[in-house]
N, C-alpha and C positions, 0 to 999 in steps of 0.2 A: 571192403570191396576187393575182387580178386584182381590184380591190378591188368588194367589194359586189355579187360573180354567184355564183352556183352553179348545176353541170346538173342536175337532178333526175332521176332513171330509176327510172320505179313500175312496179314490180310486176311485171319480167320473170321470173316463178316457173313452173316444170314445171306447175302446173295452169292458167297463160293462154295456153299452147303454139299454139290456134287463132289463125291469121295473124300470131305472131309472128316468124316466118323471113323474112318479106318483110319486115322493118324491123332486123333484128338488125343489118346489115351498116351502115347507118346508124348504129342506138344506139351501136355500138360505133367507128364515124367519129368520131361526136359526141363520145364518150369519150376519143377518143385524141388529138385535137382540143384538147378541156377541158386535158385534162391537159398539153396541150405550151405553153400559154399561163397556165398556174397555177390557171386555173377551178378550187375542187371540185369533186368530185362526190359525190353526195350519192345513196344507194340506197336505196330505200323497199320493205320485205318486208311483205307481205301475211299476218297470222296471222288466223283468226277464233278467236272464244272461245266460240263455238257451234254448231254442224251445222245449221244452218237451210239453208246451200247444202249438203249432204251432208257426202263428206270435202274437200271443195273447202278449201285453204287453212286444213291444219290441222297444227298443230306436230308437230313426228316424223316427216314426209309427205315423200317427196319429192315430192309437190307444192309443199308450200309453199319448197324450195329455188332459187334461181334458176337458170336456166336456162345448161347448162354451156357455153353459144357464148357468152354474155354476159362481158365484157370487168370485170372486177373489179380496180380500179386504186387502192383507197380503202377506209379502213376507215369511210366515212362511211356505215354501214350503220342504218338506222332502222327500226324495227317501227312498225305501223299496225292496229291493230282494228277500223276502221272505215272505208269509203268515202275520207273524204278523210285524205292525208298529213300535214294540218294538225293531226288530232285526237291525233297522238303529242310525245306532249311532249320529247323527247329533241330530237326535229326541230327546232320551234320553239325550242327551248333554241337548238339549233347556229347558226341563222338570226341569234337575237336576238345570241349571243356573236361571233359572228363580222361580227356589223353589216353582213349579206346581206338586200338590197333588191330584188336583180335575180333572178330563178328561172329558165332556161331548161327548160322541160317534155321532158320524152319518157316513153314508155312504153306501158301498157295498162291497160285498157282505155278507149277514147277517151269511150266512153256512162256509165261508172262512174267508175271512182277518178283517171282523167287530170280527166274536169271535174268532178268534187269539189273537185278538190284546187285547181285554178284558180279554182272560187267562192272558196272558203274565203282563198286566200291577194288576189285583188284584195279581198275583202272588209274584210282587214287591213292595206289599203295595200301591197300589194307589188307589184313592177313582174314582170308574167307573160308570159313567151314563148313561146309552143308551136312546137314544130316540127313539120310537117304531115307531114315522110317519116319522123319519126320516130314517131309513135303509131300504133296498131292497135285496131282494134274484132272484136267479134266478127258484128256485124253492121256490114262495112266501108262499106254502102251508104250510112248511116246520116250517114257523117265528114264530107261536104261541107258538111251541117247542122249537124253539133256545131263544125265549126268556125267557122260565120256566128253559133251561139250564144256560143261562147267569145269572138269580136270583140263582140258586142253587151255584155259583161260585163265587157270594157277586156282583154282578152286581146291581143296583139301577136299576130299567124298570120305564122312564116315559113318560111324553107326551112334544113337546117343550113350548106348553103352560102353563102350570106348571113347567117349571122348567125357561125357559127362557122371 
């Protein structure tokens, strides 16, 4: 295992399906990538415990299933009930056991649960990568500013070929 990284992939589930085909082909680079060099990786499902989004993201759903082009290499499978990745304890467990400092980001949604999950974790001292061809928004116009946000908050912005 490479010491102290892991790839993180949030939230690629049947209900983030909008503009997630134009990154899949990436996630799943990044993934095979990860995995040829010992990285974990690390997969974060999306459940809510309440219909305030509708049935968005609700257990027994195939929404809430990830997404069947998504590359599953790892039983490093983590639930999240809320926005950031940080708030399942399972996660944090894994991070703290395995004495992982370094996070390489990918995922969805870039406006929600990708930067949650990048406050949460620079907030905790951990060293945060995003990788720009690997996240998706739903409003993709949106990304060029979440990621001069996510630099302003000690985010790392790179590309997976340069870092992977």
């Amino acid at each position: 295992m490479e010491k102290n990284k892991a790839l993180v992939v949030i939230d690629i589930q049947n209900d983030i399906t909008k503009n997630y085909k134009e990154i899949i082909d990436n996630i799943n680079k990044a993934i095979e990538k990860a995995n040829k060099i010992n990285i974990p990786i690390v997969y974060i499902k999306n459940i809510f415990l309440d219909t305030k989004y509708g049935n968005a993201f609700q257990e027994g759903t195939f929404g809430v299933e990830f997404c069947s082009d998504l590359k599953i290499l790892s039983n490093n499978i983590f639930i999240k009930h809320d926005g950031s990745a940080y708030t399942s304890k399972e996660f944090v467990d894994f991070l703290e056991k395995n004495k992982i400092k370094d996070l390489i980001i990918t995922g969805a949604d870039a406006f929600y649960c990708v930067k949650f999950t990048c406050e949460d974790l620079c907030k905790n001292n951990y060293n945060v990568t995003v990788l720009s061809d690997c996240i998706t928004s739903f409003d993709k116009t949106k990304i060029p500013e979440l990621l001069e946000y996510y630099a302003s908050k000690g985010v790392k912005i790179n590309t997976l070929e340069k870092v992977l």
